[in-house]
ROKEMI-39060 format. One record per atom (N, C-alpha, C, O, CB): x, z, y. Coordinates in steps of 0.001 Angstrom, whole numbers, plus 524288, in hexadecimal, padded with zeros to 5 digits. Glycine has a CB too. Layout:
BEGIN
XZY/...
***
This chain:
BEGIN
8CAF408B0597300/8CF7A08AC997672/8D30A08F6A9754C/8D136093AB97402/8CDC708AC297C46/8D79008EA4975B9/8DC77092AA973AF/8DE60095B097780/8DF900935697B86/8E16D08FF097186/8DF2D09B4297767/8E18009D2197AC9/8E74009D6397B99/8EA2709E25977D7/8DFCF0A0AD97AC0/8E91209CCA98066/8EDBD09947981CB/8EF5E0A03298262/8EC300A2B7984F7/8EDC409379987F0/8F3E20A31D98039/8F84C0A51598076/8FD010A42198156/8FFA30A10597EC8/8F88C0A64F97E1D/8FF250A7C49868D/9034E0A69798774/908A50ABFB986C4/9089B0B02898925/9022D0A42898CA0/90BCC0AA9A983CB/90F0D0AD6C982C2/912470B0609870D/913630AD2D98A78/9116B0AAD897FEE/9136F0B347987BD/916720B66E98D28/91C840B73598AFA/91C470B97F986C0/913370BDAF98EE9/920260B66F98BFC/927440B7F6989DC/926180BD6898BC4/9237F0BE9198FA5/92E1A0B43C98DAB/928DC0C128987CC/92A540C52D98AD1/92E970C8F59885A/930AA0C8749840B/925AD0C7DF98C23/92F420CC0B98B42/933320CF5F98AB4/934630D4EC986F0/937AA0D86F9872C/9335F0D05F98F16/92FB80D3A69833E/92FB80D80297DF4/935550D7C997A9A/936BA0DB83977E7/92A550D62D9791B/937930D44597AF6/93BE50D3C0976CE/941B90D27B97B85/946000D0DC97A09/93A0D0CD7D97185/940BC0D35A97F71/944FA0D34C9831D/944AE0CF19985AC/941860CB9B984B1/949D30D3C398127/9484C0CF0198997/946DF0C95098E74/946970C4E198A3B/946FD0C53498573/94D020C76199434/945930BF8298E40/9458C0BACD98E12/944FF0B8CA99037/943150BA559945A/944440B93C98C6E/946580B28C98F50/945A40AF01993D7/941650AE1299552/93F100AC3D9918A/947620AAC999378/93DCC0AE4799A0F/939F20AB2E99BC8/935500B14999969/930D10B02099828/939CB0A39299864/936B30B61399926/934180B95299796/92EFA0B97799B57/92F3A0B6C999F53/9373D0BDBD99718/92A5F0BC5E99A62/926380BD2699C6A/922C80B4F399FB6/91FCD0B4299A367/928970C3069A144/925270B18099C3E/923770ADF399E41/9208B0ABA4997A6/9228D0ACC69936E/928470AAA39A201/91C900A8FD99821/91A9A0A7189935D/91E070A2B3990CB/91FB309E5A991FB/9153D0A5369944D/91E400A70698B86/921A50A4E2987C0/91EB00A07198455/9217D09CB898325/923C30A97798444/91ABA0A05598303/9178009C529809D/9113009D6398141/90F140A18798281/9191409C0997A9D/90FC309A7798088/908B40981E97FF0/906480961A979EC/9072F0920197793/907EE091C298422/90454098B297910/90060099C597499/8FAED0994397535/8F8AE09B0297916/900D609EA4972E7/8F7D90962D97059/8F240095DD97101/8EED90984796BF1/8EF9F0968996787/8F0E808FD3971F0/8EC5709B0096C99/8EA0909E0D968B3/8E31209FB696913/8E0B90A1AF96CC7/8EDA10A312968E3/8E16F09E67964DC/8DA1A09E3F96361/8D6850A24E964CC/8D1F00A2859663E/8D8BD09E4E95D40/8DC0B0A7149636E/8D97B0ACDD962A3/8DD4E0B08E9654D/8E1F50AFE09644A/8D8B10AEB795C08/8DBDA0B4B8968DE/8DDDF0B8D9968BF/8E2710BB6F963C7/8E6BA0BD9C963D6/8D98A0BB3796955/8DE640B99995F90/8DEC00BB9395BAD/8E5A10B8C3957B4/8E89D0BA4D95443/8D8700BA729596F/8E5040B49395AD1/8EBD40B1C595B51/8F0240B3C495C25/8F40D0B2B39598F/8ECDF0AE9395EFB/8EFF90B8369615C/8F3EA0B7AF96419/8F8280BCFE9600D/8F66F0C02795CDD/8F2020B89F96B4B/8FBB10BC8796120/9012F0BF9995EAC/8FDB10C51195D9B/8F98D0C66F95FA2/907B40C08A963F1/901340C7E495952/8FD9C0CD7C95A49/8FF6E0D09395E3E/8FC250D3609605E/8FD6F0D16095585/904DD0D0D29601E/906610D31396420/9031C0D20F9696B/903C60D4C996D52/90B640D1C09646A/8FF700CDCB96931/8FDC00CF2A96DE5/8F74C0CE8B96BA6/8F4F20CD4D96FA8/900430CB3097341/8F5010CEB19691C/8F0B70CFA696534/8EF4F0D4AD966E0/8EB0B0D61A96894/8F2340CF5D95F11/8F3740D75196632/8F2220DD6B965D6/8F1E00DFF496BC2/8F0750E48A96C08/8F70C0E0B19622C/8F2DF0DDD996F68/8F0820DF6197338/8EA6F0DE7A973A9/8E7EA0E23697557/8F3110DD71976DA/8E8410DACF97299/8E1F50D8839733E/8DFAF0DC3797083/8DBB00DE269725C/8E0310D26D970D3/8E2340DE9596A23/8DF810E05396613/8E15F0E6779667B/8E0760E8DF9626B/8E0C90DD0696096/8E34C0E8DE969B7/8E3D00EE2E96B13/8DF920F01D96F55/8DCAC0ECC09712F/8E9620EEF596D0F/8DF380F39A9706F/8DB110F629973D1/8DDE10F5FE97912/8DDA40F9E497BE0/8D9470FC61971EE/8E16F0F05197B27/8E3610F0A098019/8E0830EECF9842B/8DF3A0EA2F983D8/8E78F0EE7C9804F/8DF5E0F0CF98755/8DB8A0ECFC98CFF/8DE390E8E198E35/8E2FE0E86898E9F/8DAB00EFFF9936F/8D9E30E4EE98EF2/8DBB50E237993A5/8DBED0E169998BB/8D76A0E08499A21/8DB1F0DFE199370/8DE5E0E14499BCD/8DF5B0E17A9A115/8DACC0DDAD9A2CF/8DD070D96B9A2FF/8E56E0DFD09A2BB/8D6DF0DD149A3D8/8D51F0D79F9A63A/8D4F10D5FC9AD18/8D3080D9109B042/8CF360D7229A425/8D6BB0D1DC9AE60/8D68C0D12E9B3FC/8D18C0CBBB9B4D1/8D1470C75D9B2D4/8DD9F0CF949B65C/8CE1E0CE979B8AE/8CB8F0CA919BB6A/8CADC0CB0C9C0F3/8CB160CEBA9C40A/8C6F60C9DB9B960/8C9BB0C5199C161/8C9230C50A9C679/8C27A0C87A9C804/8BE370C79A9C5F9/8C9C70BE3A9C82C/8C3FE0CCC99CCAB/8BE450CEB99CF2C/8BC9F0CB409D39D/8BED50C7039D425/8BE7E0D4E19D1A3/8B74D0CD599D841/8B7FB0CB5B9DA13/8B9310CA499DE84/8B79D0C6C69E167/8B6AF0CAAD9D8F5/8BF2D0D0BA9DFBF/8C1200CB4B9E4F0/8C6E60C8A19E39A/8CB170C8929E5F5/8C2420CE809EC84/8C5480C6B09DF33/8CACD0C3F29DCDA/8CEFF0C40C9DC90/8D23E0C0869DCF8/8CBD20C1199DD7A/8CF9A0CA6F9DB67/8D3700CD4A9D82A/8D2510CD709D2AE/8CDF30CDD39D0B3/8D3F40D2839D9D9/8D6FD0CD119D036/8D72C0CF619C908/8D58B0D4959C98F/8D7D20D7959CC8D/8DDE90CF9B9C560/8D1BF0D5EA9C6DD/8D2150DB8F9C644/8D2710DB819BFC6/8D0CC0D80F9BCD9/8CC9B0DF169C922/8D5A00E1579BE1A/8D8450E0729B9D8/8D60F0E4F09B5B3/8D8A40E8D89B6CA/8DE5F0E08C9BB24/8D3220E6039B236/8D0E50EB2C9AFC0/8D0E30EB559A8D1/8CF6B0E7F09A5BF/8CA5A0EBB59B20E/8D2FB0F04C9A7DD/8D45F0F0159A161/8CFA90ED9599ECC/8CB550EF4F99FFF/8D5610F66799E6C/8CFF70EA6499BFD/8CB550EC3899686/8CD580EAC29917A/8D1430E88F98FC2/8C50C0E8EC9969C/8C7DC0ED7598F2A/8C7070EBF6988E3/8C7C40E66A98865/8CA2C0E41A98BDB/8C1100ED5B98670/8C6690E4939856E/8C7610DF4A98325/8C7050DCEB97CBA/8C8490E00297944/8CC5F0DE9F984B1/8C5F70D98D97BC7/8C4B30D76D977A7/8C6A00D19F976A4/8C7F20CEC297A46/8BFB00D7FC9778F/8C6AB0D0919730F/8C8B20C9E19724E/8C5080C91296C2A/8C3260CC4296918/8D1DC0C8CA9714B/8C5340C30A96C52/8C2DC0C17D966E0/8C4D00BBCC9677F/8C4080B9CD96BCD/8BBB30C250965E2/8C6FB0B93996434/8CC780B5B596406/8CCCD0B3C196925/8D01A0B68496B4B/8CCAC0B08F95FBB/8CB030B02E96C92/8CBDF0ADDA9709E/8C90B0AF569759E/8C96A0AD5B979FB/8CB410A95F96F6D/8C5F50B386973DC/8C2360B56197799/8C4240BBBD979F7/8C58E0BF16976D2/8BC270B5669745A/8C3F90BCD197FD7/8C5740C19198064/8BDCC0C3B098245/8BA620C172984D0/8CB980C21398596/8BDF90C84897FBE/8B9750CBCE9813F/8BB7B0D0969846C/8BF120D3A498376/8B6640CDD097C19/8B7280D0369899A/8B8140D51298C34/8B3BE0D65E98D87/8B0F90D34A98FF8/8BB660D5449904A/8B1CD0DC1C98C01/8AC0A0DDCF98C18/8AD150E18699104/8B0AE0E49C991D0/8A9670E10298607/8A85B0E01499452/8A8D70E459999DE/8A4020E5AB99B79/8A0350E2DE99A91/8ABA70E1F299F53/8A3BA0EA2B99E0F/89D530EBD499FC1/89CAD0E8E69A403/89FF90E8129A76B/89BD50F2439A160/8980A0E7329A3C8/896820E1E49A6FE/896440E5109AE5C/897AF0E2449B201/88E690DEBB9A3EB/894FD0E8F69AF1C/896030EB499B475/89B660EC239B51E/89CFD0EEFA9B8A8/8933C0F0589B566/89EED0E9829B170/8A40E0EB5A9B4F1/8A5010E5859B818/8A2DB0E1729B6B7/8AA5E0EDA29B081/8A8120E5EB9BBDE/8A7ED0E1059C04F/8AC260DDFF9BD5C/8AD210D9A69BF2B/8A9B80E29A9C792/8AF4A0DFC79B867/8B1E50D9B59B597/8AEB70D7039B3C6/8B0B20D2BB9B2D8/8B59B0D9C39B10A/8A8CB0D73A9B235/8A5980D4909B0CD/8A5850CEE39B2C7/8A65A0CA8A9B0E7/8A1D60D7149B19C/8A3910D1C19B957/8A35A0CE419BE1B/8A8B60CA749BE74/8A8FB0C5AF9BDEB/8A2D90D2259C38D/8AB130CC9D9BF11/8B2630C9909BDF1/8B1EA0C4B19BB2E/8B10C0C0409BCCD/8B73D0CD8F9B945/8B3030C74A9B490/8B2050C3F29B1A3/8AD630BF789B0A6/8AD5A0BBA19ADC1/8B2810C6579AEDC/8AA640C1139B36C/8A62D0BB639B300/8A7120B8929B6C5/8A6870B3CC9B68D/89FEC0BBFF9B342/8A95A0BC439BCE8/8AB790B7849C103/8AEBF0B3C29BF71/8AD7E0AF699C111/8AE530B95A9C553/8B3A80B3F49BC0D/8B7480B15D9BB34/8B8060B0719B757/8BBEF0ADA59B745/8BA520B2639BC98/8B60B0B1539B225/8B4540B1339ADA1/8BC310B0619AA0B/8BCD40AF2E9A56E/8AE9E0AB5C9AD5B/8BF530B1279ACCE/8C59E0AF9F9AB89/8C70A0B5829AB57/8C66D0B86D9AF1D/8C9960AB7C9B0C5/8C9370B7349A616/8CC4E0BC569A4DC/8D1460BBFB9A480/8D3060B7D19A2D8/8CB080BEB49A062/8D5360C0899A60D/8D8720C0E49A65E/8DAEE0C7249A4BC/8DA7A0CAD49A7CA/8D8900BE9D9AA51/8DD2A0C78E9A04D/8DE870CDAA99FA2/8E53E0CD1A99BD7/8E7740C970999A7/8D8280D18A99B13/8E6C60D3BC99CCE/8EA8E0D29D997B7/8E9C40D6D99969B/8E71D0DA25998E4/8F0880D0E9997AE/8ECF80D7309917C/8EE160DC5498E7A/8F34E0DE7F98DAE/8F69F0DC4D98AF9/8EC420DBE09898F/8F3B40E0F698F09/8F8AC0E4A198F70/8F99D0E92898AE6/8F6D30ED0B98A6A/8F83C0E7B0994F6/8FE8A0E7C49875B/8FED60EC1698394/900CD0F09098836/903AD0F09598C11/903730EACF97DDD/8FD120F4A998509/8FF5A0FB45989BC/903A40FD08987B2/906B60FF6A98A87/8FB16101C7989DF/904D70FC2C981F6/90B730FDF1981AA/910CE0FB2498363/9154A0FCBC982B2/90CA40FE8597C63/90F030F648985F5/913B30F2879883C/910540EEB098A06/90CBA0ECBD98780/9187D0F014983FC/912520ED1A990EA/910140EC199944F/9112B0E7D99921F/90D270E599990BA/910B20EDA599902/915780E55099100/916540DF6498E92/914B30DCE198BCF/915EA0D85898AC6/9193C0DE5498CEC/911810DF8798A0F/90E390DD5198472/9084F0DA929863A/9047A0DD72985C9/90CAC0E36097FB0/907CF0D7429876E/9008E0D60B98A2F/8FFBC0D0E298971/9036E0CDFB9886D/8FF210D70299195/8FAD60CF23989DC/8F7370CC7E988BC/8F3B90C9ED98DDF/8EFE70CCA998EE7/8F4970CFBD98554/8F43A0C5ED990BF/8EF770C4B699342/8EC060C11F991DF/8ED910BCA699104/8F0360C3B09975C/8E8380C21299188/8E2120BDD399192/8E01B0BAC699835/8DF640BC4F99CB5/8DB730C32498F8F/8DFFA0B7AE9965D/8DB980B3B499A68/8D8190B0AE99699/8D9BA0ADBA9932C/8DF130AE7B99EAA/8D2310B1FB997D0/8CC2C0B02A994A9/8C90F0AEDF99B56/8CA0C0AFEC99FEC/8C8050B74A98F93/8C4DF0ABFC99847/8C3020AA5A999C1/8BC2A0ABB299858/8BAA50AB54993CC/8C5B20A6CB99950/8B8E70AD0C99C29/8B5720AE64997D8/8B1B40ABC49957F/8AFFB0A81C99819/8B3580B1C4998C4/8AFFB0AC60991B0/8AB950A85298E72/8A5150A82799143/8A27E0A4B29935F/8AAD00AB1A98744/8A41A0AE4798FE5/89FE30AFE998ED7/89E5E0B60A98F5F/8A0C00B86498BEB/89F670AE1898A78/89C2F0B88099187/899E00BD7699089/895690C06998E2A/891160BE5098E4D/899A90BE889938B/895DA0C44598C5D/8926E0C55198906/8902D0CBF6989EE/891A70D003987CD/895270C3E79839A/88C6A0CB1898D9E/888A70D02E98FC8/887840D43C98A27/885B60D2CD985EF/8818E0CD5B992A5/888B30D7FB98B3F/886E10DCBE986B5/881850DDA9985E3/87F5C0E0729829E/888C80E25B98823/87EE40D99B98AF4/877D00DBED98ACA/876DB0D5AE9863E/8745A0D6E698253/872950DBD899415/878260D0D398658/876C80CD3998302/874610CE7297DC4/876970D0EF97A4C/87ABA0CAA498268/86ED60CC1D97D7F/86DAE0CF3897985/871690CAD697440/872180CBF396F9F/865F50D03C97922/872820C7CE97609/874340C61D96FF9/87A4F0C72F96E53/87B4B0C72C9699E/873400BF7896F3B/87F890C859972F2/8847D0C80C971F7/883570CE01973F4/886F30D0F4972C6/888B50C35B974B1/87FA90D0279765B/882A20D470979F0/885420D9D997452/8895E0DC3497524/87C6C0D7D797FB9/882C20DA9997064/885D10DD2196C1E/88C3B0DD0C96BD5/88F5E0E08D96AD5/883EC0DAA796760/88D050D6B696D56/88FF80D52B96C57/894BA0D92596EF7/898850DB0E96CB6/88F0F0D04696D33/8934B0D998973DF/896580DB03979DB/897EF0E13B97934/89C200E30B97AB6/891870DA2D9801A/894020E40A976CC/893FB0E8A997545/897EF0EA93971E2/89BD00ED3097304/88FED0E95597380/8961C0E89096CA2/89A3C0E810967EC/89F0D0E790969E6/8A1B20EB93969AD/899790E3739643C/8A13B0E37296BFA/8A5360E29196F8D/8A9270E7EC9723B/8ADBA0E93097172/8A2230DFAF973D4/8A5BC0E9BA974FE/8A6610EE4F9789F/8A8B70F13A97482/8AD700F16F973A1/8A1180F0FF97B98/8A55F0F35C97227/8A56C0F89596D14/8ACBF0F5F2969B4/8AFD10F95D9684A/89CDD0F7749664A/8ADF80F14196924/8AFE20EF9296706/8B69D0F0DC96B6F/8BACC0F32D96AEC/8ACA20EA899657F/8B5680EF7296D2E/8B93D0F0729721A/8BA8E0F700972C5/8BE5C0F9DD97217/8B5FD0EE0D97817/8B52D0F7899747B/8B7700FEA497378/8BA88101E19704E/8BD22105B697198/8B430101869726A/8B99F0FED9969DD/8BBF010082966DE/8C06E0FFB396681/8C35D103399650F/8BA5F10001963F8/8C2600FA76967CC/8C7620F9169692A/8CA0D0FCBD96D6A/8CEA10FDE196C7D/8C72B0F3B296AEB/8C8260FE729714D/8CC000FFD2975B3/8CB861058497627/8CF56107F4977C7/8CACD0FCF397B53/8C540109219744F/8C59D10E1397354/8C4F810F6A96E78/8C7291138F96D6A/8C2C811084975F2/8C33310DD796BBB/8C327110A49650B/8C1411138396507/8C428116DF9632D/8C7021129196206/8BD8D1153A965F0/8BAD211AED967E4/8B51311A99965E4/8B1D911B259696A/8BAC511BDB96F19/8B3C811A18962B7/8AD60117B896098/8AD9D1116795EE6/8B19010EB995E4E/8A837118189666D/8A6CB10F8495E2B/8A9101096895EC8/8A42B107DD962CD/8A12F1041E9625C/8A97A104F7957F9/8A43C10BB8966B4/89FAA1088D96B0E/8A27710AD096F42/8A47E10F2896F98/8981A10A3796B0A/8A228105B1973A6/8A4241073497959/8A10A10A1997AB2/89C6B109B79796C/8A4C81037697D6A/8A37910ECF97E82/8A1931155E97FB6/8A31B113DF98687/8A3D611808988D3/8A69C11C1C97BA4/8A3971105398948/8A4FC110C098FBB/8A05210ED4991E1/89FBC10ED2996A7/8AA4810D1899221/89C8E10D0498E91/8990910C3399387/895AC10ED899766/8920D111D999669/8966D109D999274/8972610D8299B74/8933810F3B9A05A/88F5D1132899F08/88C231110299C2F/88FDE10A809A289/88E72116D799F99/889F31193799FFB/8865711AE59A481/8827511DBA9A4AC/88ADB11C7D99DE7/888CD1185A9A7D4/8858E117E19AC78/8829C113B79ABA4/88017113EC9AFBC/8883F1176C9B15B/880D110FB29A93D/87C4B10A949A94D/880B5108809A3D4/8850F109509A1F5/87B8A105249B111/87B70105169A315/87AE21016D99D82/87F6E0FE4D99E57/87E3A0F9CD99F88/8750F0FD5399CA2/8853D0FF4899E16/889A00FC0A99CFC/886DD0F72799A4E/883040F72B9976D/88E190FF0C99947/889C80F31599BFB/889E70EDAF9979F/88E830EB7C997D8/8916A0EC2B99B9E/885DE0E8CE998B4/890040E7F8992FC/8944B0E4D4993FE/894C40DDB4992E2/891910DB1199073/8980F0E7AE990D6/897BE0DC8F99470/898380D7869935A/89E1B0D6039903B/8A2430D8349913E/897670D4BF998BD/89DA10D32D98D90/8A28F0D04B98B49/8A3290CBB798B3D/8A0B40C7E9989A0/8A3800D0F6986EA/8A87E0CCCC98E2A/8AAA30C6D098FFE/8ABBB0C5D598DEA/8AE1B0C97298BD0/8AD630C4E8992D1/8AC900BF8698A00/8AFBC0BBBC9852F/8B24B0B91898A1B/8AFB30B87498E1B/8AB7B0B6D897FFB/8B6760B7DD989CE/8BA5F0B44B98BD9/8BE440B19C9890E/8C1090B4B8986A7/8BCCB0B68798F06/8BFA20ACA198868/8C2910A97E98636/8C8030AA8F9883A/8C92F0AB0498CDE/8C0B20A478986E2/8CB780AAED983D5/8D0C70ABC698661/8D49E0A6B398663/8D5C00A32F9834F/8D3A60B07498352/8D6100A85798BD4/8D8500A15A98CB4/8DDFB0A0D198AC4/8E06809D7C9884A/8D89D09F10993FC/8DF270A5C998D10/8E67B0A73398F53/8E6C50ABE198BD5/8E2940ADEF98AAC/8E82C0A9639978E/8ECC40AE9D98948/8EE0C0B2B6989B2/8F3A10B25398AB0/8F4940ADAE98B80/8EC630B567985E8/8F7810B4E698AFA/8FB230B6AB98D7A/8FDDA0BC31989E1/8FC150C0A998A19/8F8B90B7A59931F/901E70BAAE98714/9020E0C18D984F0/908780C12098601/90ABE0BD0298704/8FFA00C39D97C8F/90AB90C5DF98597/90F8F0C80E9884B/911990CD2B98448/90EBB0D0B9982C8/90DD60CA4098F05/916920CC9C98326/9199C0D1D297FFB/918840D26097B9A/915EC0CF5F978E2/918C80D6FD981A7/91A880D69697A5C/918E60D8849738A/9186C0DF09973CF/91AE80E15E97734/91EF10D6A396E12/915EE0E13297101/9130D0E68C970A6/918F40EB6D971A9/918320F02C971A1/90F490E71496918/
***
């Protein structure tokens, strides 16, 4: 199934008619499709904003890391944080990405999730790890193994695969 993109009009090159309303709809296989101008938000070390529903059914809204692999968004989280709980209540994601040098420039995702994948599994849990370390390097560069975990008790994590249904991208860099 193809992910349905929708184009946003906007105001990088000066007004227009019908500006900030969707200018066209696009369907694409892969992440790995979309324009590089907005490519390069996913593939820079930018967070994503993610909003879920908690539970007294408010959005609550918190930066993270992030990952993609063509149609799939990955988000690895320590399983004691309460988005865990979130995300398995409603199993529906919702985030964007925002270039930090111009607010106009962004990206939103809506996924859906597949599947999760516990860091204790003895057969994928490598998998979840690697992951992590992989991410780190992306967003701190600082070694190539994640250095935040807990040292108060045995941190673990889980990684969420979610299918991406929707994106949404807006401006130019």
């Amino acid at each position: 199934m193809a992910i349905k993109v929708a184009q946003f009009l906007d105001v990088a090159e000066g007004t227009q008619a019908n500006q900030f309303s969707v200018g066209g709809h696009d369907e694409i296989n892969s992440l790995d499709e979309l324009p590089a101008i907005y490519k390069q938000l996913i593939d820079e070390a930018n967070p994503v904003i993610l909003g879920l529903i908690g539970n007294d059914g408010r959005v609550n809204q918190t930066p993270m890391w992030f990952d993609y692999d063509g149609d799939k968004w990955l988000l690895n989280v320590a399983t004691h944080r309460k988005k865990v709980e979130w995300i398995r209540n409603n199993g529906k994601l919702s985030g964007i990405i925002v270039n930090p040098a111009n607010s106009y420039h962004w990206m939103s995702i809506k996924a859906t999730i597949e599947r999760e994948i516990l860091e204790d599994d003895p057969a994928e849990g490598d998998y979840v790890t690697n992951h992590l370390n992989k991410i780190w390097v992306k967003y701190i560069g600082d070694g190539d193994t994640y250095q935040l975990r807990d040292p108060s008790f045995e941190e673990r994590r889980v990684l969420f695969v979610a299918k991406i249904d929707r994106v949404a991208v807006f401006g130019k860099p």
